[in-house]
C-alpha positions, 0 to 999 in steps of 0.5 A: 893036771887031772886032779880031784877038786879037793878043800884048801890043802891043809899046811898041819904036816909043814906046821907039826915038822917043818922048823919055824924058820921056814918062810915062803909057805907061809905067805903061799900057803898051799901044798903044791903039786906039778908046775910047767913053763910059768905055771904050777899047780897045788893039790887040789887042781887050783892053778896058779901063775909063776911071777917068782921063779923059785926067786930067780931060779927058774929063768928057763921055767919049770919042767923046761923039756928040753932041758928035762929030756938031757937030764933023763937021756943022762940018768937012764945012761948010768951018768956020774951024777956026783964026783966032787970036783973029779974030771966027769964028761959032764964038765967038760961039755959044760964048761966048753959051752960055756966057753964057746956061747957065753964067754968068748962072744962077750971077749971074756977070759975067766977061769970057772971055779965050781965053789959049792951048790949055791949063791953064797958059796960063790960070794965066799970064794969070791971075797976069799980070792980077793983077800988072798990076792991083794993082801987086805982084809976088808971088803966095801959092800952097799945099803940095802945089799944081799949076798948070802946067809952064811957069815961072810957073804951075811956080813956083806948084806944090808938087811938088819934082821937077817944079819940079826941072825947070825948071832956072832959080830959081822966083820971085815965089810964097810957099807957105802950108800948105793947108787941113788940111796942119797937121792938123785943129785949125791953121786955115791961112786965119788963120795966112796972114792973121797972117802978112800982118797982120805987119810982121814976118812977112817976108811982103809983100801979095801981088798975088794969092793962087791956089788948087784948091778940091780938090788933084787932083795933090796927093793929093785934098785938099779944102778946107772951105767955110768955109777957102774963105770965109776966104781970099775975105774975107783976099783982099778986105779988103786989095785981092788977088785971088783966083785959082780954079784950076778947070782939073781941078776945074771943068766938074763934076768935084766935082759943080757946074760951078764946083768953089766954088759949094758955098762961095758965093765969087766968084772974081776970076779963075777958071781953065778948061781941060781938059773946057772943051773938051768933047771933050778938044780944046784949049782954056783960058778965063781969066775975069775980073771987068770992073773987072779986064780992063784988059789991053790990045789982043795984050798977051798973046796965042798963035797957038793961043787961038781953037781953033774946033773946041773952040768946037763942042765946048764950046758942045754940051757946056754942053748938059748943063749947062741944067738940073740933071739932069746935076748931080743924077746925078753926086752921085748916082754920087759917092755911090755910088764913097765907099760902095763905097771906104769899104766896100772899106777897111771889109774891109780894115782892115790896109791902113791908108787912107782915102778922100779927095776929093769927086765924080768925083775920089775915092780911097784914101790908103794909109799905105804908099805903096807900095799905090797903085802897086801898086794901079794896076798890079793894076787895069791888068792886070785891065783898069781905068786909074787913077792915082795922086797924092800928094806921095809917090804915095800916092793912088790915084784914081778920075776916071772921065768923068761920062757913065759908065754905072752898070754900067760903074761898078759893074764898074770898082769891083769890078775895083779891090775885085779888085785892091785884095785881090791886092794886099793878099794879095801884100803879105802873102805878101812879108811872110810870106816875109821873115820865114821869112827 
């Protein structure tokens, strides 16, 4: 990182050339330039802490070695890099780990279907199956619900001003209240089976009902085991499918690779993207029990759904996954990020908050939701990066990759203590002086 110590890096070239609709240099605005582990570096030296992990793509870090020495090892033989959905020795190695360290240990039986190179692309084959399979149309999705940018997997997503962007009428989903969205004492899983039950109610068996297991867009809610447990048995009684969206939840984010395994569900189809590809390359999975894998031969395909060098990369990954060490220390980082946080709210009890989330996506919910931006952008300049979420942004949230160190994430919590009090103090003296106003 032996890099001349030059002035602010200038965004003019991304501000000239890059469409308006970019969006994270706009909050983390520096050019970056290397990145190891939980750490990246921008142009001028300046070193920052990773609590984003290219939104949960980087759960293994950057630059992992292990896994960037298969990628060379793989390059610098000539392998197949792209190959559609051809029969490449890459595949095979990946989808017989994933087979042998992820599927058979859980007792699991899905067939792996390659969508496309990303998250969306596995929630439109998913509700494609579940039409194709049950006859039905509509899907029932949940407030505050992210699944994807494309019209059907947009359709399915809460967030007004990304569905605002679609610019033709979303279609074919119903949104129920989520866990927890109608306060403690309304069980929303019985409200839904009500509703379905209902003649009346308006609201028809649908072909599939999807779900995140925590709402990483929608502001860190979690939903309890035994929501989870209800919503598997309304789905099996009346022949729906059950949908997992697992993209930024899975590979180990709330701390088993499968963010359901604490509940004892078994998913339908289960949706993987994001760290699936180990190295945060391109790569999605749409797994699918048997009985439902009826689709037949290119009748959903993409150019780019046999990404071999994610192949590599994922395959070395699942490595860590072959025993539970891995798993074992991420609680116990878990552990350590909801102490430091509830202790931070602890001594500041007039920023009015709470933590919300569960394993390596955790964060504080501000009443005022302003707090989180400003959060953000204090630890940004004190050298974290994390973002915020939330239907109102209220949320800001700590996602580091799973591999960080302790001290480095130590370091980065004591930076955002740091900015949290800065914060707070410059609210404060806002305050202070409207009222001397």
């Amino acid at each position: 990182m032996n890099r001349s110590i030059d002035k602010q890096p200038s965004m003019k070239v991304f501000e000239e050339h890059e469409s308006e609709v970019r969006s994270y240099c706009r909050s983390f605005t520096t050019v970056f330039h290397q990145a190891k582990n939980a750490k990246m570096w921008d142009k001028t030296g300046k070193e920052f802490i990773d609590f984003f992990a290219g939104a949960g793509a980087l759960n293994y870090g950057h630059n992992n070695p292990k896994i960037k020495q298969k990628i060379m090892d793989y390059l610098l033989e000539d392998g197949i890099t792209h190959s559609l959905d051809m029969a490449t020795e890459a595949k095979e190695n990946f989808l017989q780990q994933f087979n042998a360290v992820i599927l058979k240990p859980r007792g699991l039986t899905y067939k792996v279907m390659f969508p496309g190179p990303t998250g969306t692309n596995a929630v439109e084959s998913a509700m494609k199956i579940a039409r194709k399979v049950t006859g039905r149309n509509d899907v029932i999705c949940f407030t505050n619900a992210f699944h994807g940018m494309s019209l059907g997997s947009l359709a399915a997503t809460g967030n007004k001003f990304k569905r605002q962007g679609a610019g033709v009428s979303l279609s074919n989903t119903v949104f129920m209240p989520y866990d927890g969205y109608l306060g403690p004492m309304m069980n929303t899983a019985s409200y839904l089976e009500k509703l379905l039950d209902d003649p009346g109610s308006g609201v028809a068996v649908p072909a599939a009902v999807i779900l995140e297991t925590v709402q990483g867009e929608g502001g860190l809610n979690a939903a309890s085991s035994n929501w989870l447990r209800t919503i598997a048995r309304i789905c099996k009684e009346r022949g729906i499918l059950l949908i997992v969206d697992d993209v930024q939840m899975g590979c180990g984010r709330t701390g088993t690779f499968f963010s359901f395994e604490e509940s004892g569900i078994t998913p339908d189809v289960i949706c993987l993207s994001k760290s699936i590809g180990g190295f945060g390359l391109p790569l999605a999975l749409t797994l699918i029990k048997p009985e439902y894998d009826i689709w037949a031969p290119g009748e959903h395909n993409g150019t780019f759904r046999g990404n071999n060098l994610g192949f590599v990369a994922a395959a070395e990954a699942l490595n860590y996954w072959a025993d539970t060490n891995f798993q074992e220390d991420i609680a116990k980082k878990a552990e350590l990020i909801r102490n430091r946080l509830e202790k931070m709210l602890l001594s500041h009890p007039e920023c009015e908050a709470k933590v919300k989330g569960r394993g390596l996506i955790q964060g504080i919910a501000f009443k005022d939701a302003a707090l989180a931006a400003r959060l953000c952008a204090a630890a940004f300049k004190q050298g974290v990066i994390m973002e915020t979420s939330g239907p109102h942004d209220e949320v800001a949230k700590l996602m580091p990759p799973l591999t960080i160190e302790y001290n480095v994430l130590e370091r980065g919590l004591d930076i955002v203590e740091e900015a949290l009090q800065n914060t707070l103090q410059t609210r404060s003296k806002a305050h202070a002086l409207r009222l001397q106003a």
